[in-house]
C-alpha positions in Angstrom: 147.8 -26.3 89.4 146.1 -26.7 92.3 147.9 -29.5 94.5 145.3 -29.5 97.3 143.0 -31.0 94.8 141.9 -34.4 95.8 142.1 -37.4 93.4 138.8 -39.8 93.0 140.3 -43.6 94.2 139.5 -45.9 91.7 136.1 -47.2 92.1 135.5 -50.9 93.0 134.6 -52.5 89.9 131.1 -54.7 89.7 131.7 -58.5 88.5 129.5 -60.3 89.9 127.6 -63.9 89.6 125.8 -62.3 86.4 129.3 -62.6 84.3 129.0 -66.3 84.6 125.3 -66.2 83.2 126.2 -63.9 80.5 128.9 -65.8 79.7 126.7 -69.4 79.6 123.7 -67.4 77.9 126.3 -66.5 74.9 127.3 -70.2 74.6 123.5 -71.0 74.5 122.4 -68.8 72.2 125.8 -69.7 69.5 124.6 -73.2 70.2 121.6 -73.0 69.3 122.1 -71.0 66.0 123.7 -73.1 65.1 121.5 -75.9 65.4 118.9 -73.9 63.7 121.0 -73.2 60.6 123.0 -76.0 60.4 126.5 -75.9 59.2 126.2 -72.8 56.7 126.0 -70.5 59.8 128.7 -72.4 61.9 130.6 -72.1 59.2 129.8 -68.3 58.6 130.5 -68.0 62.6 133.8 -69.2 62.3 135.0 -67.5 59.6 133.9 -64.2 61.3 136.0 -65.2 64.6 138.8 -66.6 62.4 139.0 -63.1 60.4 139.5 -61.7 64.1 142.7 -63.5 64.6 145.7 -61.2 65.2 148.8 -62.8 66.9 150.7 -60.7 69.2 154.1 -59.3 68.3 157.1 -62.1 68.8 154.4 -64.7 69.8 154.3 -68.1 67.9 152.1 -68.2 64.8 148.8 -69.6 64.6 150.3 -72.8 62.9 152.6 -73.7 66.2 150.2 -72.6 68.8 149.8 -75.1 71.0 145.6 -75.8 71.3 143.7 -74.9 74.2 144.4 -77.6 76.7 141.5 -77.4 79.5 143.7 -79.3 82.1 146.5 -76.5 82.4 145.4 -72.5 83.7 145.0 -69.6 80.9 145.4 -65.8 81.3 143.0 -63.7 79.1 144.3 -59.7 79.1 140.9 -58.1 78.2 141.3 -54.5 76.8 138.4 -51.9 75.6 139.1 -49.2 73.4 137.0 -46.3 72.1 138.6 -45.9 68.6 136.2 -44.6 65.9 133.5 -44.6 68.8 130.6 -41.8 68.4 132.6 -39.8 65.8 136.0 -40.8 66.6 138.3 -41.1 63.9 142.6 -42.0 65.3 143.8 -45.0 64.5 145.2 -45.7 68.1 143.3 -44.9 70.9 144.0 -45.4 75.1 142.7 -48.9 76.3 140.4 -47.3 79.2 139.5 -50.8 80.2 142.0 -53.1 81.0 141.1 -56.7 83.1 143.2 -59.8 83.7 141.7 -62.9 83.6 142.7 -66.1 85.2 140.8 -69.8 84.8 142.0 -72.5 87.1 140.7 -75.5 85.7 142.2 -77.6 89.1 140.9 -74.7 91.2 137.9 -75.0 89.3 137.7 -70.9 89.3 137.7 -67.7 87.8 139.6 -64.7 88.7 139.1 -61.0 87.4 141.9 -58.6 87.9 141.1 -54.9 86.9 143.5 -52.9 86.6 142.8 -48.8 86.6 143.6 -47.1 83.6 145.7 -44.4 85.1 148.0 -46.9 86.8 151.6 -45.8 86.3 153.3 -48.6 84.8 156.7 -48.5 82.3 155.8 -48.7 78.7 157.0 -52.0 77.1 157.1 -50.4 73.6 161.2 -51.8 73.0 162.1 -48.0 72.6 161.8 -45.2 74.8 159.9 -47.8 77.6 159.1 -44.4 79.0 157.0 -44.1 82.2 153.3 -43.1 81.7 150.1 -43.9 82.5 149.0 -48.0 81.5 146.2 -46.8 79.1 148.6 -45.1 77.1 150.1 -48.2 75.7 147.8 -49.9 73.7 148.1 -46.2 71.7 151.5 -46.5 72.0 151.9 -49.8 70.4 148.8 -51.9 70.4 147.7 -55.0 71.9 151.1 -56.3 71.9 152.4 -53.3 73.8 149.3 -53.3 76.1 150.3 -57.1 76.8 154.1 -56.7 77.3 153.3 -53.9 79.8 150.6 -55.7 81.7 153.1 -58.5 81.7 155.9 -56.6 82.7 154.0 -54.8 85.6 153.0 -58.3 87.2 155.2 -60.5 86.3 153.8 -63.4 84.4 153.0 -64.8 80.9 150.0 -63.7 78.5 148.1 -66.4 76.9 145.5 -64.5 74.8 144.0 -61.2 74.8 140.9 -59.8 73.3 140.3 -56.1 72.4 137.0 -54.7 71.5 136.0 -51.3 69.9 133.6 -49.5 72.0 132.2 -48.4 68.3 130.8 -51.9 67.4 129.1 -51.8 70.5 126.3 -49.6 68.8 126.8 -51.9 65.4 125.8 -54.7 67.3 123.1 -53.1 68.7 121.4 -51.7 65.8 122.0 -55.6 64.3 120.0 -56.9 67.2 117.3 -54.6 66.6 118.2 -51.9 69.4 118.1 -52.9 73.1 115.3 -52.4 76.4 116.9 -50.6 79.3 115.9 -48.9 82.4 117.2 -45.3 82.0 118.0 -44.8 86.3 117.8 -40.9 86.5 117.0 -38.1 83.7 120.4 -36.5 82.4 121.8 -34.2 79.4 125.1 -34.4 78.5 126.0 -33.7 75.2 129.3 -32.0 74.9 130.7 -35.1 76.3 129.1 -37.2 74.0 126.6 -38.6 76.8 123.7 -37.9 75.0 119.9 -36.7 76.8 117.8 -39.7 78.6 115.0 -39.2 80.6 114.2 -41.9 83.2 112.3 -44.6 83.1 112.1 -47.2 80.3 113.5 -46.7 76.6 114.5 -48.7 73.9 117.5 -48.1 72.3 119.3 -47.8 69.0 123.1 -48.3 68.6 124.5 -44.4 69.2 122.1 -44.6 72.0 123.3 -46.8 73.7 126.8 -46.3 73.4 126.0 -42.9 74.6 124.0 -44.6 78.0 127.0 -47.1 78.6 129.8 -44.7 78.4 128.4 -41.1 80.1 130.4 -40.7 83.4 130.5 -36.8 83.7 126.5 -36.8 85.0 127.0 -39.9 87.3 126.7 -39.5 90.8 127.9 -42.8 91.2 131.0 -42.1 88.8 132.0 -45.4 87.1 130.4 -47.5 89.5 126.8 -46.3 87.9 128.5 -46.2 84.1 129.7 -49.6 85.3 126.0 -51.0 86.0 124.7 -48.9 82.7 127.2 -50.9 80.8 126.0 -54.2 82.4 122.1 -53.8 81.2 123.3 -53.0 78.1 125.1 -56.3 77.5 122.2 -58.3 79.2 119.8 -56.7 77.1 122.3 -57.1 73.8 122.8 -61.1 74.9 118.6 -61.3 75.3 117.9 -60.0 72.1 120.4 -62.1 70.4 118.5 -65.5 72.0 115.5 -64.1 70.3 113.8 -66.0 67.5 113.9 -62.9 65.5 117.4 -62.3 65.7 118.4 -65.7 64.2 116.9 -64.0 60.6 119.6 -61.3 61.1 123.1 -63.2 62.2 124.6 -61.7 59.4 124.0 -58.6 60.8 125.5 -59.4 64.3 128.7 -61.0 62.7 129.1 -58.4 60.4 129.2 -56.0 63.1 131.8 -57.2 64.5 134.2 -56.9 61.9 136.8 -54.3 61.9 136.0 -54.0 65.8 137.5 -57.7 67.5 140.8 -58.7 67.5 142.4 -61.7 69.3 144.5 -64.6 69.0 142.0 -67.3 69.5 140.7 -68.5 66.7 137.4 -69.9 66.7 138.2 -73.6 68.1 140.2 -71.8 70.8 136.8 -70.6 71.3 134.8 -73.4 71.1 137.8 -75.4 73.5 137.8 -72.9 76.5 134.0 -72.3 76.2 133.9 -76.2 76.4 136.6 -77.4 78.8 136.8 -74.5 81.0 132.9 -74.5 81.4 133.1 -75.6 85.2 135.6 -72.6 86.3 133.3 -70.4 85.1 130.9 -71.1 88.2 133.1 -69.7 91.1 134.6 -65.8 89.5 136.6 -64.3 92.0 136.9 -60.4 91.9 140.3 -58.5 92.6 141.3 -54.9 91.8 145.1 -53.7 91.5 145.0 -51.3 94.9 146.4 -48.1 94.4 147.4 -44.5 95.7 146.2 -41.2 93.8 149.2 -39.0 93.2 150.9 -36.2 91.2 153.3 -36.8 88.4 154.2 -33.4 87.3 151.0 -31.3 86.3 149.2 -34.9 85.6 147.0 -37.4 88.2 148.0 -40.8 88.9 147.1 -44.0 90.7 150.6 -45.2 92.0 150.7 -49.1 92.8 152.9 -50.0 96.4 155.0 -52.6 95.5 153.3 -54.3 98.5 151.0 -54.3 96.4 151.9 -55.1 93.3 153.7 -58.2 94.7 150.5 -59.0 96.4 148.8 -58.8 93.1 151.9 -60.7 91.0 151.5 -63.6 93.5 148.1 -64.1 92.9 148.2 -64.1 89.2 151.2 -66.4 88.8 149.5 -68.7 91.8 146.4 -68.9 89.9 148.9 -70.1 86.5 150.3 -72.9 88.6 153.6 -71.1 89.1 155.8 -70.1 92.6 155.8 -67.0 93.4 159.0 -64.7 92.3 160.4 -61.3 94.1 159.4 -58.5 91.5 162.1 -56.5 89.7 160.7 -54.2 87.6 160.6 -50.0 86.9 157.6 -49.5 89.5 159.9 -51.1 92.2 162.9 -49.0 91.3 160.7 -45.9 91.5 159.0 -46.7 94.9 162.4 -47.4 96.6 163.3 -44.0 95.4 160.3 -42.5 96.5 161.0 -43.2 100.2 159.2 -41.0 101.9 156.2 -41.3 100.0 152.6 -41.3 102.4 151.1 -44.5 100.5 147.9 -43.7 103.3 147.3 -40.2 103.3 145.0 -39.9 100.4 146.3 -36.2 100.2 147.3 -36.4 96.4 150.8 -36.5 97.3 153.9 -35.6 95.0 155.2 -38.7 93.4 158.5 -38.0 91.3 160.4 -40.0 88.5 163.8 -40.5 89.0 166.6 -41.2 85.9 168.1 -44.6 85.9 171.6 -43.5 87.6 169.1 -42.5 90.7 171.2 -39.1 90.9 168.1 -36.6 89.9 164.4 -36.6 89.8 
């Protein structure tokens, strides 16, 4: 291994004023198939959400849930997953995107956390808990795992979380009728699965555009250019589906979603935060967990300070109308150990895992 090799820092993500219109232009167009089709199709919509449902380990059941109250802050753990995407056939997969979000209905905001996938973070799988990368844990365990982790690493309490397969991304699109994007430079990529484009203008069809929103290997930009890829494909997805001749095929678009959503919001959760929260959605804050590339043995990390991480655990639980609290968690234990670790050197220095008694590395 070479250790001179220098580690990419995690690229700032894009979340921008768009998220807000792409979020309203959703709730448009479900309002207004629903209008056009009356109560069959609401009641088709719902039972597609509702068949979504999927309560995290040791959480309440559906039946006790409290509802969605729009006075009091929610946390969202967003997770992406590319199980059974272009070919891929395990069960469990690595959550490669992973965001936090926080409404503030008195703050009237919204805050986006992302968190990098390679963040070292301790496993909250009840078991081993091993340290590893935070991607790792949704294969590990699931959502529920993902959450406990996320939890764990900050500090706070999940609400709700919502995991999509990066497969129905193309069943959606081939339900919409494929999608119009700008292709912004020529590129062939196809032992990673990234597919040949040519620039210009191109309609889509579903393994297309999965292919265009996921190639990173040909990027210049790295994931800051798959990052604005994945944004016209959403916008194009969200225009087609305000289309008149869409509303002939919502079957379609529902159907695709099964087998490839899971949350535990039902579809009047749904309806409540798209409703009551509607006014936070104006103002999005953007916030990324900052981090240090380093080695872990023979595999790259992003290691957290626990400046920062208390930096970032403040915010979160502020945002939730809580104080904040000193963290106490595995990543602190490690970074006291690792004393004379150069958090600013951006040299890929050598991080190390020490045992609990602190005796040996």
């Amino acid at each position: 291994m070479k250790r001179n090799r220098r580690l990419r820092r995690p690229e700032r993500l894009i979340t921008t004023h768009r998220v807000t219109r792409l979020l309203l232009l959703a709730l448009t167009a479900l309002l207004f198939m629903v209008g056009a089709y009356g109560f069959k199709m609401y009641a088709d919509t719902k039972n597609a959400f509702d068949n979504s449902f999927v309560q995290l380990g040791g959480r309440k059941s559906a039946e006790t849930d409290k509802k969605v109250q729009a006075t009091k802050p929610i946390s969202i753990l967003l997770l992406g997953t590319d199980t059974g995407a272009l070919g891929r056939k395990e069960q469990m997969a690595n959550s490669d995107t992973i965001m936090l979000v926080t409404i503030n209905p008195k703050k009237h905001r919204t805050t986006l956390l992302s968190i990098p996938r390679d963040t070292m973070a301790q496993i909250q799988d009840g078991k081993k808990n091993d340290i590893a990368k935070i991607n790792s844990a949704f294969m590990v365990g699931g959502s529920t795992t993902a959450a406990k982790t996320v939890e764990k690493l900050l500090n706070f309490k999940l609400d709700y979380y919502v995991t999509l397969n990066m497969g129905g991304l193309s069943k959606i699109v081939d339900a919409v009728g494929g999608v119009d994007v700008d292709v912004p430079f020529s590129w062939s990529d196809p032992s990673h699965d990234g597919g040949t484009f040519k620039k210009g203008k191109a309609h889509l069809n579903g393994t297309q555009a999965l292919q265009f929103a996921r190639m990173r290997y040909k990027d210049p930009k790295g994931d800051y250019g798959r990052q604005l890829r994945q944004q016209q494909v959403i916008t194009a997805i969200v225009k087609s589906v305000l289309s008149a001749k869409t509303l002939t095929s919502y079957r379609k678009v529902l159907d695709s979603l099964h087998g490839n959503l899971q949350m535990n919001m039902d579809f009047d959760d749904l309806v409540s935060i798209a409703n009551g929260y509607r006014d936070s959605a104006k103002t999005i804050r953007q916030k990324q967990l900052k981090e240090t590339g380093a080695w872990i043995g023979d595999a790259s990390y992003q290691i957290p300070s626990t400046e920062e991480l208390q930096k970032a655990s403040d915010m979160v639980r502020s945002e939730l109308g809580e104080s904040s609290e000193t963290l106490d968690n595995e990543n602190v234990r490690q970074n006291l150990q690792n004393s004379n670790f150069d958090w600013d050197s951006g040299n890929n220095p050598r991080y190390y895992i020490y045992n609990a008694d602190s005796s040996s590395k």
